[in-house]
mmCIF file as Biopython writes it, N, C-alpha, C and O atoms, coordinates in Angstrom:
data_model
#
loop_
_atom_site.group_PDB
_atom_site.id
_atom_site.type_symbol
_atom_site.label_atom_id
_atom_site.label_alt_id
_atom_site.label_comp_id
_atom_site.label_asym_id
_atom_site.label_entity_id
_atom_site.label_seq_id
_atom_site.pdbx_PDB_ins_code
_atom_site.Cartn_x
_atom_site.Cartn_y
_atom_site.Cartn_z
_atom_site.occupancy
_atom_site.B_iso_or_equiv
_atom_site.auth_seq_id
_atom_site.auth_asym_id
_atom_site.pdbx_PDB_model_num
ATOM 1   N N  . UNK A ? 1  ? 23.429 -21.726 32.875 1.0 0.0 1  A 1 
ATOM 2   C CA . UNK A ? 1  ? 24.303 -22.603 33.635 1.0 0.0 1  A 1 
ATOM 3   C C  . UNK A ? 1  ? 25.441 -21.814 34.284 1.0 0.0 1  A 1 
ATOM 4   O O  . UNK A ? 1  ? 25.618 -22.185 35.444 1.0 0.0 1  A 1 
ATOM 5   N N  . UNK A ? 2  ? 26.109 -21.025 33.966 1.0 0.0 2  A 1 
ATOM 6   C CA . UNK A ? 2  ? 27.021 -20.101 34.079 1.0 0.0 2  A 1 
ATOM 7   C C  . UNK A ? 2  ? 26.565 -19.323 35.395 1.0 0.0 2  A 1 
ATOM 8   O O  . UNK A ? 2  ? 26.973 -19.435 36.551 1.0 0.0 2  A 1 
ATOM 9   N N  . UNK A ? 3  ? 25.928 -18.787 35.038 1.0 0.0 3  A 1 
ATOM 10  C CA . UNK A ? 3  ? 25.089 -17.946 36.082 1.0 0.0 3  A 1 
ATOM 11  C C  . UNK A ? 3  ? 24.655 -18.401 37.521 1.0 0.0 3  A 1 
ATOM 12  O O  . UNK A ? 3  ? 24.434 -17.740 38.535 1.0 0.0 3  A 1 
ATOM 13  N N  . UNK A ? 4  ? 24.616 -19.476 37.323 1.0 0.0 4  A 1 
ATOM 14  C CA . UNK A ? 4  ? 23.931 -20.657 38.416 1.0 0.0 4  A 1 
ATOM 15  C C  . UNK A ? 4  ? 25.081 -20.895 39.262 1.0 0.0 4  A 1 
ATOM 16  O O  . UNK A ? 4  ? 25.215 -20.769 40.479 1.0 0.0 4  A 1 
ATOM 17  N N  . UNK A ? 5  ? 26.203 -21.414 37.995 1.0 0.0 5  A 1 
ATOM 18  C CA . UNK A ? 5  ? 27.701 -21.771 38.747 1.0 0.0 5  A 1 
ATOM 19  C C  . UNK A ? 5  ? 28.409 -20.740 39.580 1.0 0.0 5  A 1 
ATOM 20  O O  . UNK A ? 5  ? 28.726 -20.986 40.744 1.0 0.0 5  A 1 
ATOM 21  N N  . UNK A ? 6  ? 28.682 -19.491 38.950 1.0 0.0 6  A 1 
ATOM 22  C CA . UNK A ? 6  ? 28.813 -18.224 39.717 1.0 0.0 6  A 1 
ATOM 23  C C  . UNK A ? 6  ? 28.396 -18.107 41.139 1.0 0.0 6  A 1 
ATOM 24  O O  . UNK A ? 6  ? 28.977 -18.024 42.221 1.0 0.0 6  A 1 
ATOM 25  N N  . UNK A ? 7  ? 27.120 -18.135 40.706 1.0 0.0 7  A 1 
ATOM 26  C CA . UNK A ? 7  ? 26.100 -17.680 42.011 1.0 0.0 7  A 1 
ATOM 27  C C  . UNK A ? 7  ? 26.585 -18.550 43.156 1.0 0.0 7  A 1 
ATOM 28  O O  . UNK A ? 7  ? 26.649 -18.056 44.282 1.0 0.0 7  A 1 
ATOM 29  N N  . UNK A ? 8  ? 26.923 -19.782 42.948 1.0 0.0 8  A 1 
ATOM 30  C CA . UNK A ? 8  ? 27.385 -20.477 43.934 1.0 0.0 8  A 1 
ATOM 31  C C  . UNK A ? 8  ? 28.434 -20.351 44.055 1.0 0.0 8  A 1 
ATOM 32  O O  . UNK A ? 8  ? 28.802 -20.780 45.149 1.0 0.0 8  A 1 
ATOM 33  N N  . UNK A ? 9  ? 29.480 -19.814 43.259 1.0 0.0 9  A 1 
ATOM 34  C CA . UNK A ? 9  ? 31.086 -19.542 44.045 1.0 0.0 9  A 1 
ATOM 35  C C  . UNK A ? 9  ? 30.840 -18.598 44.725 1.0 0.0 9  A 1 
ATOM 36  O O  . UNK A ? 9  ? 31.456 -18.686 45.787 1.0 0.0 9  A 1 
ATOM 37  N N  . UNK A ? 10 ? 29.935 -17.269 44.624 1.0 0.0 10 A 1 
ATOM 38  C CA . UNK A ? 10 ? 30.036 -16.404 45.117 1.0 0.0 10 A 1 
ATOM 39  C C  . UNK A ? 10 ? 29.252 -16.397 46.900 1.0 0.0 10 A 1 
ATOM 40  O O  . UNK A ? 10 ? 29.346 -15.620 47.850 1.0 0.0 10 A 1 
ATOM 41  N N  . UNK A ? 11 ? 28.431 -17.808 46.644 1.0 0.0 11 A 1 
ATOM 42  C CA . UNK A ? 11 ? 27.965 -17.840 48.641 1.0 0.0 11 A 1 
ATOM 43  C C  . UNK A ? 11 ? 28.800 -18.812 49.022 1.0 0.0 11 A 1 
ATOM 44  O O  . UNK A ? 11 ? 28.694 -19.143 50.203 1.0 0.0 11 A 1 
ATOM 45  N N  . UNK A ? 12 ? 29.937 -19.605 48.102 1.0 0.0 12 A 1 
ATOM 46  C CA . UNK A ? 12 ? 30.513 -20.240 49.308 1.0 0.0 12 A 1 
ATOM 47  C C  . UNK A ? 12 ? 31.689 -19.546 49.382 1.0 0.0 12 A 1 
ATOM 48  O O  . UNK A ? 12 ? 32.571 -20.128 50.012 1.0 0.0 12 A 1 
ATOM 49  N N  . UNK A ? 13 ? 32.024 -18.247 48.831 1.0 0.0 13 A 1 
ATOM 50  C CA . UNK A ? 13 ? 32.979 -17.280 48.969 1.0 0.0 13 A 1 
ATOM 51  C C  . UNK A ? 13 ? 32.858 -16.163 50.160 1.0 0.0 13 A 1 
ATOM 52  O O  . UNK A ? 13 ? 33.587 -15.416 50.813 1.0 0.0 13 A 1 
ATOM 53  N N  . UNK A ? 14 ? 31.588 -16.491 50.042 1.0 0.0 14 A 1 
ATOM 54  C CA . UNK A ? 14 ? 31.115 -15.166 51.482 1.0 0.0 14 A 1 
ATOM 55  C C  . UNK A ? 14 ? 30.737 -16.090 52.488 1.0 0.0 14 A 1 
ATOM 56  O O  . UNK A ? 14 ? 30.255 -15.539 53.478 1.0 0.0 14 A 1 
ATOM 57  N N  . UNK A ? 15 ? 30.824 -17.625 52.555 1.0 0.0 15 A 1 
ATOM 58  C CA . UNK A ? 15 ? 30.447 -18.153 53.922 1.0 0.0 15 A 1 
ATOM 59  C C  . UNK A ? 15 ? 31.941 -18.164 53.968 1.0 0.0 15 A 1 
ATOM 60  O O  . UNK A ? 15 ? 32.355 -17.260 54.693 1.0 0.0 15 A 1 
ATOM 61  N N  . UNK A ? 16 ? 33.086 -19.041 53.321 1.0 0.0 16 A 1 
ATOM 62  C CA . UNK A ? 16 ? 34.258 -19.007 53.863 1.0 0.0 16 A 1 
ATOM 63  C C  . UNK A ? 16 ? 34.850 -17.675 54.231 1.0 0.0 16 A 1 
ATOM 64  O O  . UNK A ? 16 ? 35.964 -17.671 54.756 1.0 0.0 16 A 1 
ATOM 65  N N  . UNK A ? 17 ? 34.066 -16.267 53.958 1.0 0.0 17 A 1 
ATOM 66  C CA . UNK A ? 17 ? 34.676 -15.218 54.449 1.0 0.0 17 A 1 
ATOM 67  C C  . UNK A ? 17 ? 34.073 -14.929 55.883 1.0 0.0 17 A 1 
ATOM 68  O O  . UNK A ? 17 ? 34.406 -14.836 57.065 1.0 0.0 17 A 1 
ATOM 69  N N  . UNK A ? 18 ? 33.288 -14.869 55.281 1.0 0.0 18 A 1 
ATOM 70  C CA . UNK A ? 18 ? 32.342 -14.475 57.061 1.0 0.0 18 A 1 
ATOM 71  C C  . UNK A ? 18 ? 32.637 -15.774 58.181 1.0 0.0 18 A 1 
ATOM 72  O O  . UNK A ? 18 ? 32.234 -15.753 59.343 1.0 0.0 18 A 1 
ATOM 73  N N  . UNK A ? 19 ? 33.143 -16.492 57.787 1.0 0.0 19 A 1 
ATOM 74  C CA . UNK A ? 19 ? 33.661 -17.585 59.140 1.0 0.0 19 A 1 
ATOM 75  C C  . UNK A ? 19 ? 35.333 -16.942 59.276 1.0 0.0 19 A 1 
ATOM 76  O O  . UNK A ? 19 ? 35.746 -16.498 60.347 1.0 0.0 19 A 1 
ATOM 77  N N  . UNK A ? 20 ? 35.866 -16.965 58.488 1.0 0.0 20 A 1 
ATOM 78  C CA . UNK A ? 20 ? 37.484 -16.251 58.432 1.0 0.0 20 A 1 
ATOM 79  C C  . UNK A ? 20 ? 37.103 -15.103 59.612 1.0 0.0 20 A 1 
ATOM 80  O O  . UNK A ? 20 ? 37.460 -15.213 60.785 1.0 0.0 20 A 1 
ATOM 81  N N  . UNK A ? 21 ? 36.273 -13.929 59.048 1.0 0.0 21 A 1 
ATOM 82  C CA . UNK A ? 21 ? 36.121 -13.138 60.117 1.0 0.0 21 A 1 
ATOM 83  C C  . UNK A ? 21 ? 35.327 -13.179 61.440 1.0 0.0 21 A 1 
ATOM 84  O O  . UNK A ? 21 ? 35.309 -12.373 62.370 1.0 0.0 21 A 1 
ATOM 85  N N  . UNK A ? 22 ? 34.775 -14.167 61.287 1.0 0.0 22 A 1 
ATOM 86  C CA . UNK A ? 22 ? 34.174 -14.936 62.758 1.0 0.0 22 A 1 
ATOM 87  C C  . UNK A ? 22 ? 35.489 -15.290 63.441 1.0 0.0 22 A 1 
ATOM 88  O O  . UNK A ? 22 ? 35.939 -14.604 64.358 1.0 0.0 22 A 1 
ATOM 89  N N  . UNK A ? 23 ? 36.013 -16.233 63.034 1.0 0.0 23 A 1 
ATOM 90  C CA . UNK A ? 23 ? 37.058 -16.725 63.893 1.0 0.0 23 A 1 
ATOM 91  C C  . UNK A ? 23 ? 38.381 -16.114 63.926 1.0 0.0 23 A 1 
ATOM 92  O O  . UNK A ? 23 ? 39.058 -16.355 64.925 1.0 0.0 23 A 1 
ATOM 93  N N  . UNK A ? 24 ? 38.922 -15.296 62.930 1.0 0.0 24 A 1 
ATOM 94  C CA . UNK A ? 24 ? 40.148 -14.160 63.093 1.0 0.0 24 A 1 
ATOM 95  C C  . UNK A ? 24 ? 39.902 -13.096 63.449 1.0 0.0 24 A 1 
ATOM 96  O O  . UNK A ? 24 ? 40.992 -12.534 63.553 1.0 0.0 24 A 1 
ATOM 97  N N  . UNK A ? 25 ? 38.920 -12.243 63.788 1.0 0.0 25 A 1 
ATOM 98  C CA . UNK A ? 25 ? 38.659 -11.163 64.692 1.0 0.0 25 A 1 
ATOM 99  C C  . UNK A ? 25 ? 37.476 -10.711 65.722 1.0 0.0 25 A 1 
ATOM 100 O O  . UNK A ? 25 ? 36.841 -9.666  65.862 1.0 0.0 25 A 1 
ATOM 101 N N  . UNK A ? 26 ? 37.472 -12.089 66.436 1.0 0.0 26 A 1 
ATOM 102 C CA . UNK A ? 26 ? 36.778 -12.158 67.654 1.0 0.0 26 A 1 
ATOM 103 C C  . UNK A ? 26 ? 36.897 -11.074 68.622 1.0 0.0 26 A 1 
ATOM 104 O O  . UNK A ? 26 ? 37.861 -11.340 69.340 1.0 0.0 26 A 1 
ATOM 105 N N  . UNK A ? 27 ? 36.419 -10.100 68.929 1.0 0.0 27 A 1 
ATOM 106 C CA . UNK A ? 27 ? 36.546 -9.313  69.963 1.0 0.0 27 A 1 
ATOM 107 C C  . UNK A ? 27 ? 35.224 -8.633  70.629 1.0 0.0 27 A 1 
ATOM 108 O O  . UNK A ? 27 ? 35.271 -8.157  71.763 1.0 0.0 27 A 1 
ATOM 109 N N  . UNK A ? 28 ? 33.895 -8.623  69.738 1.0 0.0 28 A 1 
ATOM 110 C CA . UNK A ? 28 ? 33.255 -8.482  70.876 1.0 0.0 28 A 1 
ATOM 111 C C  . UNK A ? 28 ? 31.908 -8.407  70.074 1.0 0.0 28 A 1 
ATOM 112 O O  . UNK A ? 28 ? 31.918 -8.142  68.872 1.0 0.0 28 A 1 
ATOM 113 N N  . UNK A ? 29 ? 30.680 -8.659  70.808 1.0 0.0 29 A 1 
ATOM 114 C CA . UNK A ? 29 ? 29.199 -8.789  70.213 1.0 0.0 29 A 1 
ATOM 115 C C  . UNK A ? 29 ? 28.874 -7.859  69.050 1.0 0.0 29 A 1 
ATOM 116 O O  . UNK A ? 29 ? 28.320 -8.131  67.985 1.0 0.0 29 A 1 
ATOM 117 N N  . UNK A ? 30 ? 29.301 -6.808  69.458 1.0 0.0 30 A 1 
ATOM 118 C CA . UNK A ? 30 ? 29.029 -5.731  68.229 1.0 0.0 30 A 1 
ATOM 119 C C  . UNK A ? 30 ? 29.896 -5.325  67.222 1.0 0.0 30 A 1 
ATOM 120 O O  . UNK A ? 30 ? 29.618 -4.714  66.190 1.0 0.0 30 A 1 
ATOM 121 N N  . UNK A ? 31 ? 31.440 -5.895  67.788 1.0 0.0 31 A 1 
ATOM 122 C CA . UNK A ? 31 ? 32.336 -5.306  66.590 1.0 0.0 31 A 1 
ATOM 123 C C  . UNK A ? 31 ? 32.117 -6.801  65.992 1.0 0.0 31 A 1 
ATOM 124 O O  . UNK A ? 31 ? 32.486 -6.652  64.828 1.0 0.0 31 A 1 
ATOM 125 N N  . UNK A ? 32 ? 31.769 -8.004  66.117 1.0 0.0 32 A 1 
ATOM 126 C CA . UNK A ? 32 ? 31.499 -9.132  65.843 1.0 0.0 32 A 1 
ATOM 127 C C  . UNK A ? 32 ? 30.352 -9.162  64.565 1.0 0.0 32 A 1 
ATOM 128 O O  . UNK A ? 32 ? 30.504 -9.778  63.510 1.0 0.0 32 A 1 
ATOM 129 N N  . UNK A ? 33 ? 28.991 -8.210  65.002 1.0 0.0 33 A 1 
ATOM 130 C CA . UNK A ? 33 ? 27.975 -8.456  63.977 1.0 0.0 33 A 1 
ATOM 131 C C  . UNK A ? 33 ? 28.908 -7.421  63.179 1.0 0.0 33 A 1 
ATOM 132 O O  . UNK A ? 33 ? 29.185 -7.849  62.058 1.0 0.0 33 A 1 
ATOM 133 N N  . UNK A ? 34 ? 29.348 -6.421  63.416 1.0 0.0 34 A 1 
ATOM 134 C CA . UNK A ? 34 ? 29.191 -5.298  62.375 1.0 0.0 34 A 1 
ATOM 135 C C  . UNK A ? 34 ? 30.453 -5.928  60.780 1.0 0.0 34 A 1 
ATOM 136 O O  . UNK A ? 34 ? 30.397 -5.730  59.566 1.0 0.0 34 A 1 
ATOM 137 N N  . UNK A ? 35 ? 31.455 -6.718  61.697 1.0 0.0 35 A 1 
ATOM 138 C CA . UNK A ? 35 ? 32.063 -7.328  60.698 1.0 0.0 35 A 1 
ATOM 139 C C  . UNK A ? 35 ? 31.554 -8.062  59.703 1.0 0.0 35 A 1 
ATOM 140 O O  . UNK A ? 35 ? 31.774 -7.779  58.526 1.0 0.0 35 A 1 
ATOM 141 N N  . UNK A ? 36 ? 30.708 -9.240  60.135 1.0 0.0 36 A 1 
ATOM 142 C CA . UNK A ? 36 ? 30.019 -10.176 59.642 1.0 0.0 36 A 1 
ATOM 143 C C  . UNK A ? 36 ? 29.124 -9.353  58.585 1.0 0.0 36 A 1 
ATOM 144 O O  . UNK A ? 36 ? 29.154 -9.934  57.500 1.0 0.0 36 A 1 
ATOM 145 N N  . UNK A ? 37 ? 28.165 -7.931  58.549 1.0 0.0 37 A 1 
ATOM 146 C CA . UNK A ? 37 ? 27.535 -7.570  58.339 1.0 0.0 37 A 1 
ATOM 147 C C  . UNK A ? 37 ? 28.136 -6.598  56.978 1.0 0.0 37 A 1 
ATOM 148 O O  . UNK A ? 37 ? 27.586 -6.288  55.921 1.0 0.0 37 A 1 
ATOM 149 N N  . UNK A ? 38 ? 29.368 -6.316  57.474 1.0 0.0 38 A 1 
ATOM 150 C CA . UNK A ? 38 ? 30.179 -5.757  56.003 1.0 0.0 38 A 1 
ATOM 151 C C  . UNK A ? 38 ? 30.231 -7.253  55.157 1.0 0.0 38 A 1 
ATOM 152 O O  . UNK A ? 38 ? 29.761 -7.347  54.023 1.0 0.0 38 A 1 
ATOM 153 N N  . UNK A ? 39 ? 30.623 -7.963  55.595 1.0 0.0 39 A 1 
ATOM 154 C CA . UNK A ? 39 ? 31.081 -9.029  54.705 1.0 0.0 39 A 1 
ATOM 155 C C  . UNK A ? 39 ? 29.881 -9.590  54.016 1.0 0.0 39 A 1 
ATOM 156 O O  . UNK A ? 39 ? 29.665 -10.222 52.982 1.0 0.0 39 A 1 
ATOM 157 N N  . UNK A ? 40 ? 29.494 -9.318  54.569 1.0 0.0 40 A 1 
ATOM 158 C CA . UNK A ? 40 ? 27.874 -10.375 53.761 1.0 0.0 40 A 1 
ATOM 159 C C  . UNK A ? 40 ? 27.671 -8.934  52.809 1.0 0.0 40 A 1 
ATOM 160 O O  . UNK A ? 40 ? 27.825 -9.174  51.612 1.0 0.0 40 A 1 
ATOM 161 N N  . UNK A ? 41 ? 27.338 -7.401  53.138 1.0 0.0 41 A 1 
ATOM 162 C CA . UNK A ? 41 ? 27.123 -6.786  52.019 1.0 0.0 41 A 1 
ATOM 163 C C  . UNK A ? 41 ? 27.990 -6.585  51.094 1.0 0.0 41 A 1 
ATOM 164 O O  . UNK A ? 41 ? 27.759 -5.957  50.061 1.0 0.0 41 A 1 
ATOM 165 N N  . UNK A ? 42 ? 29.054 -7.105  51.395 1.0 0.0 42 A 1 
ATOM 166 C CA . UNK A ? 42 ? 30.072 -6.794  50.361 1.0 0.0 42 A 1 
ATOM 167 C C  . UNK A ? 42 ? 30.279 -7.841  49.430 1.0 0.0 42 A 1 
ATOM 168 O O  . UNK A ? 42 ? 31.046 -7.807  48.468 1.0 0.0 42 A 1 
ATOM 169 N N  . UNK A ? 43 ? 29.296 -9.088  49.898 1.0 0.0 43 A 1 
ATOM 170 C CA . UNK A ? 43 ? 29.286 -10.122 49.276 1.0 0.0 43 A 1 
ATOM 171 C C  . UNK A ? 43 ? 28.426 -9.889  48.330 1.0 0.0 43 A 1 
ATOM 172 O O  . UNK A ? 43 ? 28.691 -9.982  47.131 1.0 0.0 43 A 1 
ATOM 173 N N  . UNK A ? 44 ? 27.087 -9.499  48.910 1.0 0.0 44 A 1 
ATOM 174 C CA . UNK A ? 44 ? 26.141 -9.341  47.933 1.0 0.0 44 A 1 
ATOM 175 C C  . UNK A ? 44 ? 26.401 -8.352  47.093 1.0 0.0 44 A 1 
ATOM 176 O O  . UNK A ? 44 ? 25.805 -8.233  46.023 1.0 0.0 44 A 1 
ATOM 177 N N  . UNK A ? 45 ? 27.275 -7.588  47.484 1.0 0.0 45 A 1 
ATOM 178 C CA . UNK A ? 45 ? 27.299 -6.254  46.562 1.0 0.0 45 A 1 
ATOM 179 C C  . UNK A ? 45 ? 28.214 -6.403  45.063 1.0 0.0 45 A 1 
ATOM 180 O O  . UNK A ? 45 ? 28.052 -5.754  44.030 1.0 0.0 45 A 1 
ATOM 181 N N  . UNK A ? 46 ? 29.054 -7.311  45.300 1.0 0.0 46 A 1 
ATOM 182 C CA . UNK A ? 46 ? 30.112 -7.940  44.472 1.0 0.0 46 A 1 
ATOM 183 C C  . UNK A ? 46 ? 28.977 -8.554  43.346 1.0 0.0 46 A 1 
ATOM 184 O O  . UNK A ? 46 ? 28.795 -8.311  42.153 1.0 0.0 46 A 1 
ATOM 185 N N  . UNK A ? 47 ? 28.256 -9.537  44.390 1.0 0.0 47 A 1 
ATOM 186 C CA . UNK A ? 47 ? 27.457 -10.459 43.439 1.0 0.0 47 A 1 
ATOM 187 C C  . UNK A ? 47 ? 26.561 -9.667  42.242 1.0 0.0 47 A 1 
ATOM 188 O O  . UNK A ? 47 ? 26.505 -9.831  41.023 1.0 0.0 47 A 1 
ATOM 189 N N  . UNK A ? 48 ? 26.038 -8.940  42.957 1.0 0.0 48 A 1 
ATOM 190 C CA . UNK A ? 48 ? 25.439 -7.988  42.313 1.0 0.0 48 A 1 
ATOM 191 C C  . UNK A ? 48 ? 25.882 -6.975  41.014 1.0 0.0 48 A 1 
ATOM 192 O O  . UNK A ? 48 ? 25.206 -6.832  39.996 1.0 0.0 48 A 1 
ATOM 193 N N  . UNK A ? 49 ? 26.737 -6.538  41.203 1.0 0.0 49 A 1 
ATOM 194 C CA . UNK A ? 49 ? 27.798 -5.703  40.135 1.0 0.0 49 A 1 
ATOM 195 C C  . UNK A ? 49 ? 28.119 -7.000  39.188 1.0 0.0 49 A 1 
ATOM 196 O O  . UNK A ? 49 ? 27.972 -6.504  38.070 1.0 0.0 49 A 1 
ATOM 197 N N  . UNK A ? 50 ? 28.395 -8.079  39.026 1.0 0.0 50 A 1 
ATOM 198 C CA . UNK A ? 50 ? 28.336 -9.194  38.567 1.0 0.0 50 A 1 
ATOM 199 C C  . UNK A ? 50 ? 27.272 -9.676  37.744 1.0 0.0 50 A 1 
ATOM 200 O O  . UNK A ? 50 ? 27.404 -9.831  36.530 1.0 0.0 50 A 1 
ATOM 201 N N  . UNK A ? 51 ? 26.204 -9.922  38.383 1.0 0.0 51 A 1 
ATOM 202 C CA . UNK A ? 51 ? 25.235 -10.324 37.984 1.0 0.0 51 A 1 
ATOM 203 C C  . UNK A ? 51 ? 24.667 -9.241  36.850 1.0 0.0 51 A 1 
ATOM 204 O O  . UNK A ? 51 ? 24.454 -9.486  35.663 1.0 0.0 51 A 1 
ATOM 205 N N  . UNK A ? 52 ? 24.516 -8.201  37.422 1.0 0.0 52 A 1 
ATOM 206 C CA . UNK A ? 52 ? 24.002 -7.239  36.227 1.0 0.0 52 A 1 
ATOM 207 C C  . UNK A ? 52 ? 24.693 -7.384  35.029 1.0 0.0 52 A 1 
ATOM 208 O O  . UNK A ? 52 ? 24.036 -7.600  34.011 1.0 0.0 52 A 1 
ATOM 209 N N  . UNK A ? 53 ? 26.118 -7.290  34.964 1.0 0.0 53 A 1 
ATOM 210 C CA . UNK A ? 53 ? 27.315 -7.382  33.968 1.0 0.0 53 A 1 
ATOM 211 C C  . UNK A ? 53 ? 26.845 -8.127  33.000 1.0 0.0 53 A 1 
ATOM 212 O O  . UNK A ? 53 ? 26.534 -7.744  31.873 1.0 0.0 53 A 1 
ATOM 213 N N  . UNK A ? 54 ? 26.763 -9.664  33.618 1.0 0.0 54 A 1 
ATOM 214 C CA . UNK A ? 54 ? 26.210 -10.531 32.912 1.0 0.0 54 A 1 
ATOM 215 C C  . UNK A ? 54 ? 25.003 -10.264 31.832 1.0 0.0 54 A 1 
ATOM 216 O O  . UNK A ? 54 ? 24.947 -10.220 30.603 1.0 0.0 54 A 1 
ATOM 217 N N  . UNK A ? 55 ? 24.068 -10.107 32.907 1.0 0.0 55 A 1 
ATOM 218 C CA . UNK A ? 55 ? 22.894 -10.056 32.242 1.0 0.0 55 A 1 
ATOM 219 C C  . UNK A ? 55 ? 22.612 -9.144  30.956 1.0 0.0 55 A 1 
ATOM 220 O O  . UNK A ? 55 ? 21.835 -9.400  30.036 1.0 0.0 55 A 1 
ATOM 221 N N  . UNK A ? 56 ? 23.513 -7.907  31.128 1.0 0.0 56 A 1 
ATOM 222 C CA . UNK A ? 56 ? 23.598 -6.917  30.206 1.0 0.0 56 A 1 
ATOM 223 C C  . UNK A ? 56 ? 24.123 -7.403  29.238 1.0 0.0 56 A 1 
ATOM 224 O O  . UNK A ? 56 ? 24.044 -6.785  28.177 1.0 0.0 56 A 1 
ATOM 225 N N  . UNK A ? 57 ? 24.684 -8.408  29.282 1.0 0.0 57 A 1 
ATOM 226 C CA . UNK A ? 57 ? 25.366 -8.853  28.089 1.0 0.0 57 A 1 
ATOM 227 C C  . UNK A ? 57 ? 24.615 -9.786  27.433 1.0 0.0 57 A 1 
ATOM 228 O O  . UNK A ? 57 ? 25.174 -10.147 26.397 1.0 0.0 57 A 1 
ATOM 229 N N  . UNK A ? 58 ? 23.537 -10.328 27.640 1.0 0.0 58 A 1 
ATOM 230 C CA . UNK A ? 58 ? 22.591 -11.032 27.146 1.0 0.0 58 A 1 
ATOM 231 C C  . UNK A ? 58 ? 22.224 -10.336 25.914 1.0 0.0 58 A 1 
ATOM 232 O O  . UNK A ? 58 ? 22.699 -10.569 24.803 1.0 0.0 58 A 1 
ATOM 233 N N  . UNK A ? 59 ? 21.314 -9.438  26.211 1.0 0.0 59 A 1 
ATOM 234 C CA . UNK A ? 59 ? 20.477 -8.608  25.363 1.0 0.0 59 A 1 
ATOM 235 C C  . UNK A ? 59 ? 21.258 -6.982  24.986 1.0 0.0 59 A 1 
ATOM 236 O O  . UNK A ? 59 ? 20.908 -6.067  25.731 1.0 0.0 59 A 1 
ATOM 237 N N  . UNK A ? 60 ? 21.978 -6.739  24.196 1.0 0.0 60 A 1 
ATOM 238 C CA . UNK A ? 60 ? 22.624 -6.013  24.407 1.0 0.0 60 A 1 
ATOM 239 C C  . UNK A ? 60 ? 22.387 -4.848  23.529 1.0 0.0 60 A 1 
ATOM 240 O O  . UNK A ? 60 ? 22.531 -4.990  22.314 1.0 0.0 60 A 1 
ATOM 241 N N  . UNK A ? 61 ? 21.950 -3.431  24.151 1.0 0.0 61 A 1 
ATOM 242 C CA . UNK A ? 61 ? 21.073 -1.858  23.646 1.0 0.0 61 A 1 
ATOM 243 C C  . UNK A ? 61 ? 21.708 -1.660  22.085 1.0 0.0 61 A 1 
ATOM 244 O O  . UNK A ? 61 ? 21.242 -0.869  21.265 1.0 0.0 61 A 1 
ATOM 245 N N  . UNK A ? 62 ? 22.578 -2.323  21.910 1.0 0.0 62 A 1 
ATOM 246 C CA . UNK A ? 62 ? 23.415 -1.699  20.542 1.0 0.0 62 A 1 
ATOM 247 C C  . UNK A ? 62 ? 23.714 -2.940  20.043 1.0 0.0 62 A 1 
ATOM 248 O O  . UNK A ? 62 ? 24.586 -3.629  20.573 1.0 0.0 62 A 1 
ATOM 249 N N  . UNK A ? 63 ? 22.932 -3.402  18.838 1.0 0.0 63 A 1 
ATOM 250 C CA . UNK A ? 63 ? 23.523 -4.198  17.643 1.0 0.0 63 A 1 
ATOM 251 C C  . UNK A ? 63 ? 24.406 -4.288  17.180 1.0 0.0 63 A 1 
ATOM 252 O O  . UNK A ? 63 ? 24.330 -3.475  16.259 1.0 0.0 63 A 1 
ATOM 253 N N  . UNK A ? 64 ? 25.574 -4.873  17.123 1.0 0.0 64 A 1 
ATOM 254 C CA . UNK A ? 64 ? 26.679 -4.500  16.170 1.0 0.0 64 A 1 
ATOM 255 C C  . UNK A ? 64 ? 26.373 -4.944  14.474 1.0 0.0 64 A 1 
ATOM 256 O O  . UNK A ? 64 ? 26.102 -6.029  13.958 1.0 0.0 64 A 1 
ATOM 257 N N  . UNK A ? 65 ? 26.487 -4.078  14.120 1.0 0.0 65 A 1 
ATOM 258 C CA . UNK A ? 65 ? 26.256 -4.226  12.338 1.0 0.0 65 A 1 
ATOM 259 C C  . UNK A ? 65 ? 27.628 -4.849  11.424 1.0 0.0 65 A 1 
ATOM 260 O O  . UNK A ? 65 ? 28.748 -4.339  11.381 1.0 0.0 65 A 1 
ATOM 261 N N  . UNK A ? 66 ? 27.110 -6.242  10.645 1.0 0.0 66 A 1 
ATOM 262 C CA . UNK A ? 66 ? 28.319 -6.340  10.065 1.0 0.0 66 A 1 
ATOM 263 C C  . UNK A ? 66 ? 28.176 -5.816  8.588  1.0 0.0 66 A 1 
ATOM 264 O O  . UNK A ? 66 ? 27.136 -5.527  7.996  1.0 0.0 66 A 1 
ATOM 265 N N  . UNK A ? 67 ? 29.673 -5.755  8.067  1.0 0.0 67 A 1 
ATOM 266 C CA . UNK A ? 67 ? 29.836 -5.139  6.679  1.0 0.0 67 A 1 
ATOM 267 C C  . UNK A ? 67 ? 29.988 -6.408  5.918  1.0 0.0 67 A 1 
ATOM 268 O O  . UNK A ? 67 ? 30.284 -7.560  6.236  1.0 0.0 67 A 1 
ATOM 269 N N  . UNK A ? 68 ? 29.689 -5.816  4.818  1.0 0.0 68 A 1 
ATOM 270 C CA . UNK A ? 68 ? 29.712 -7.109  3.385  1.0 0.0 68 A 1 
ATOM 271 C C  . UNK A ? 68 ? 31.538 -7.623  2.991  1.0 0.0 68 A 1 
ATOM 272 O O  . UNK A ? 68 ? 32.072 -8.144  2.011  1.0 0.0 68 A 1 
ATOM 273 N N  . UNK A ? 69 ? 31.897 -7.272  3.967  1.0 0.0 69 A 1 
ATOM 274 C CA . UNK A ? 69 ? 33.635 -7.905  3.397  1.0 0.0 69 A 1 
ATOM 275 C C  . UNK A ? 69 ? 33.803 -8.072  4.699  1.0 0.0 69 A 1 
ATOM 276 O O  . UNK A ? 69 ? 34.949 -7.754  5.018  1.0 0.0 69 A 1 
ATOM 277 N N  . UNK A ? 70 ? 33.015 -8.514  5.787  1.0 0.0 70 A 1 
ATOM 278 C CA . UNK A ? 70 ? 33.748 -9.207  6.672  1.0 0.0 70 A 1 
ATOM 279 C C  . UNK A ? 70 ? 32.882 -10.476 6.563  1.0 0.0 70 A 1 
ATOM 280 O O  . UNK A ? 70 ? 33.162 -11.473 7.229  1.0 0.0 70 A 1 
#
């Protein structure tokens, strides 16, 4: 559930960004995509560094061992 919820802050975080930079730095066809085009990878890239985080924490390489007096 968590994961699900995330996932969706994180595309309506990169549509309200990529319209911000649609409409606050209009200047021309190509400096236009190339903006849009950081923002979306930087969206996914966020998401991504995220998502793994998570997931790693699911199943995690090292057991922690408890002791008999805790």
């Amino acid at each position: 559930m968590g994961f699900l919820i995330t996932t969706l802050i994180f595309l309506v975080v990169g549509i309200i960004a990529s319209l911000c930079v649609r409409i606050c730095f209009s200047r021309g066809p190509s400096t236009n995509l190339l903006h849009l085009t950081l923002v979306i990878t930087a969206t996914i890239c966020c998401w991504m560094m995220w998502a793994i985080v998570y997931i790693a924490q699911m199943n995690p390489l090292i057991v922690p061992i408890l002791s008999e007096t805790e």
